[in-house]
C-alpha positions in Angstrom: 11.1 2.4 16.0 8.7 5.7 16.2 5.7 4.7 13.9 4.6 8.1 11.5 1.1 8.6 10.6 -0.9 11.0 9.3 -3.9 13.2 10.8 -5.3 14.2 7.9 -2.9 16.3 5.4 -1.5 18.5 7.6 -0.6 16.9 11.3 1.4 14.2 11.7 1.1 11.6 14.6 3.7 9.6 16.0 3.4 6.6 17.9 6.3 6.2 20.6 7.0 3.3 23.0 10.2 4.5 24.5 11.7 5.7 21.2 12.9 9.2 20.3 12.0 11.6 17.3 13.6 14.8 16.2 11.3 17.8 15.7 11.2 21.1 14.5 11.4 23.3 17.8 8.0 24.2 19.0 5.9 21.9 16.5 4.5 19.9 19.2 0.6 20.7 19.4 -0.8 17.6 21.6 0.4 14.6 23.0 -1.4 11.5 24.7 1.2 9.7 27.5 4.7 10.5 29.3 6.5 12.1 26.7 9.6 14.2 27.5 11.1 17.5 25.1 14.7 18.6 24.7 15.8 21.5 22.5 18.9 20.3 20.7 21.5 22.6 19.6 22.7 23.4 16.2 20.4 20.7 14.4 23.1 19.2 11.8 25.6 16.7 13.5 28.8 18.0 15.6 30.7 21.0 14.4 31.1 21.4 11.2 27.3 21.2 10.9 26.2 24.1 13.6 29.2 26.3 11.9 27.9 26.2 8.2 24.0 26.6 9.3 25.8 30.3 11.2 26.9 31.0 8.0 24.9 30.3 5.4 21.1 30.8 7.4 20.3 26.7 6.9 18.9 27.0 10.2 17.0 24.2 11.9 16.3 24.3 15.8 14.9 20.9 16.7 14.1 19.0 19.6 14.0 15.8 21.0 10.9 13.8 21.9 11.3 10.7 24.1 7.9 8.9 25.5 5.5 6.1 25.6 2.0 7.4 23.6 1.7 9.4 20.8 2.8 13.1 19.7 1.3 15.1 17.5 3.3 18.0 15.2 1.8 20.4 12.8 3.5 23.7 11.5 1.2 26.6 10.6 -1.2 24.5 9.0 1.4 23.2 6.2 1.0 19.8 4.3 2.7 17.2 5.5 4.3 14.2 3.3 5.9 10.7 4.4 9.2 10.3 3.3 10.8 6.2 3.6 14.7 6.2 4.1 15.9 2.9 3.5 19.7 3.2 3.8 19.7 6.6 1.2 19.9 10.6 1.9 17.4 12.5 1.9 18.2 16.5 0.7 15.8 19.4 1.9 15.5 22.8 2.8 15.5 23.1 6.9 12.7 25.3 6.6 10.6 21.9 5.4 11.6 19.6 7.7 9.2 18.4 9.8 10.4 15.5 12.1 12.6 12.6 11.5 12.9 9.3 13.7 16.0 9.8 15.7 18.4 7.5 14.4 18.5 9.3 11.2 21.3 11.4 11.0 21.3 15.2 10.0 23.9 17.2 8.6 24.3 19.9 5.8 25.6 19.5 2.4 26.8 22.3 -0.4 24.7 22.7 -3.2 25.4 26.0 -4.6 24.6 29.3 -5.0 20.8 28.9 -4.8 18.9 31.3 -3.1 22.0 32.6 -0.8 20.6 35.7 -0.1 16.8 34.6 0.8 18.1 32.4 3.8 17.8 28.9 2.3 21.6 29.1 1.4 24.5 27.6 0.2 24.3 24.4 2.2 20.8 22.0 2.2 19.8 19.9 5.0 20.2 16.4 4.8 18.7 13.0 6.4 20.4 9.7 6.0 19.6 6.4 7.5 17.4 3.9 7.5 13.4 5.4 9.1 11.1 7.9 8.7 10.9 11.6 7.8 8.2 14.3 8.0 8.9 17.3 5.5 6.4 20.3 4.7 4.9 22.0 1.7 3.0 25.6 1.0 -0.1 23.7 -0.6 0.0 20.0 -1.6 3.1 18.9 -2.8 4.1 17.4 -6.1 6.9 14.6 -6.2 8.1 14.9 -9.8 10.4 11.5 -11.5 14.0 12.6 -12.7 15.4 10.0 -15.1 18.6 9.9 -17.3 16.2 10.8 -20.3 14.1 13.3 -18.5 16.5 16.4 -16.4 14.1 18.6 -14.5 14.5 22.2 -13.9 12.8 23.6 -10.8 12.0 27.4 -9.5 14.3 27.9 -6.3 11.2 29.3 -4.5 9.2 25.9 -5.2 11.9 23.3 -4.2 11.5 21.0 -1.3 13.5 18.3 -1.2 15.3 15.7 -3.3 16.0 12.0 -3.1 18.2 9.5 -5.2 20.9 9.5 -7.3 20.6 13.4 -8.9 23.3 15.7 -9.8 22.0 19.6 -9.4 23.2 22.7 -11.0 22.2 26.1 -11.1 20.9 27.6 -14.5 19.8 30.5 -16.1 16.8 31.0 -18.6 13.5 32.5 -19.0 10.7 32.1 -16.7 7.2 32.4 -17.0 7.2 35.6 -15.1 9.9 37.0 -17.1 8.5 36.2 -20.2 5.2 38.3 -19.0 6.7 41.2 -18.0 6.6 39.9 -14.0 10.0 39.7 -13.8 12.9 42.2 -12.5 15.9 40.4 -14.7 17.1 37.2 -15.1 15.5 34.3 -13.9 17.1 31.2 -12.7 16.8 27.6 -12.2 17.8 24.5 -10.7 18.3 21.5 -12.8 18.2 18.3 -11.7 19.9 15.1 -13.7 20.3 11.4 -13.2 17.5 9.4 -11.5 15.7 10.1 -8.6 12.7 12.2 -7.3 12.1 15.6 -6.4 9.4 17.7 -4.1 8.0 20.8 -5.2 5.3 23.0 -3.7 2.7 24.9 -5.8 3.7 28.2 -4.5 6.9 30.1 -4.2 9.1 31.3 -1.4 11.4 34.3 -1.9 14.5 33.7 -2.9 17.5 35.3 -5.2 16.6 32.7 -7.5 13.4 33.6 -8.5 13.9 37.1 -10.5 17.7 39.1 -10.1 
């Protein structure tokens, strides 16, 4: 199996000896070795995933990387976190994901209305399997404990990715931007309950969820 490390915060290295890694298309800043690069089509797995990305805007373009030596990936100077799959699923936005070893498998999942009309959709991105994953953040990111006593709510703009056993739901309520005059309406949320983990980066993309 592809071995992840990382080159300081923000560019991953992976060590290949035959094996295969998915990649965001056109992540690939150096390599050392015979490495070989496919674009893959569609990104999720068969049909039903290359038809909901159309619709909803969870796009993800990846590629293959096959070789003996090591690959390097970076993606406009983002942070860069390690995620473990050990048999679980792994939920995050397409724009965050990174690379994955190639046995995990991708798809899309519903989650919602979040954010449907800034482009990270109805549907999230999801890895399952047993390896490694690469994911992104806009600064350093922050992995925040769910349990059944403590829910989370998280700004749409700031969430990464989940992992665990979490039910989400969308929510409405004040933010801190509404509350000093910042905001254009009502400001929404996403809450997270049961036990698990959740990403979140200290900035904000745009999204519907933010202000409406």
């Amino acid at each position: 199996m592809a071995q992840f490390r990382l080159q300081g915060s923000k560019m991953l290295a992976v060590d290949m000896a035959g094996d295969a890694v998915k990649a965001k298309n056109g992540s690939m800043v150096a390599y050392d070795g015979q490495m070989s690069f496919k674009k893959m089509t569609g990104g999720g797995e068969g049909l039903r995933g290359m038809v909901t990305r159309r619709i909803t805007g969870e796009s993800m373009t990846v590629m293959e990387v096959r070789g003996q030596g090591t690959c390097f990936f970076a993606d406009r100077a983002s942070e860069i976190n390690l995620v473990a799959l050990r048999g679980d699923k792994l939920y995050v936005e397409a724009s965050n994901l990174l690379c994955t070893d190639a046995a995990l498998r991708t798809g899309t999942t519903f989650t919602g209305m979040r954010g449907a009309a800034g482009g990270n959709g109805l549907f999230t991105t999801t890895v399952e399997g047993s390896g490694q994953a690469a994911i992104m953040s806009d600064g350093p990111a922050v992995v925040l404990r769910v349990s059944p006593q403590y829910p989370l709510s998280v700004d749409p703009g700031a969430y990464i990715a989940h992992q665990g056993d979490l039910r989400q739901s969308f929510q409405s309520g004040v933010s801190f931007r509404t509350f000093m005059g910042e905001g254009s309406g009502e400001s929404f949320q996403i809450r997270f309950e049961g036990d698990g983990v959740v990403y979140v980066q200290p900035s904000e993309r745009n999204t519907i969820g933010g202000d409406v």
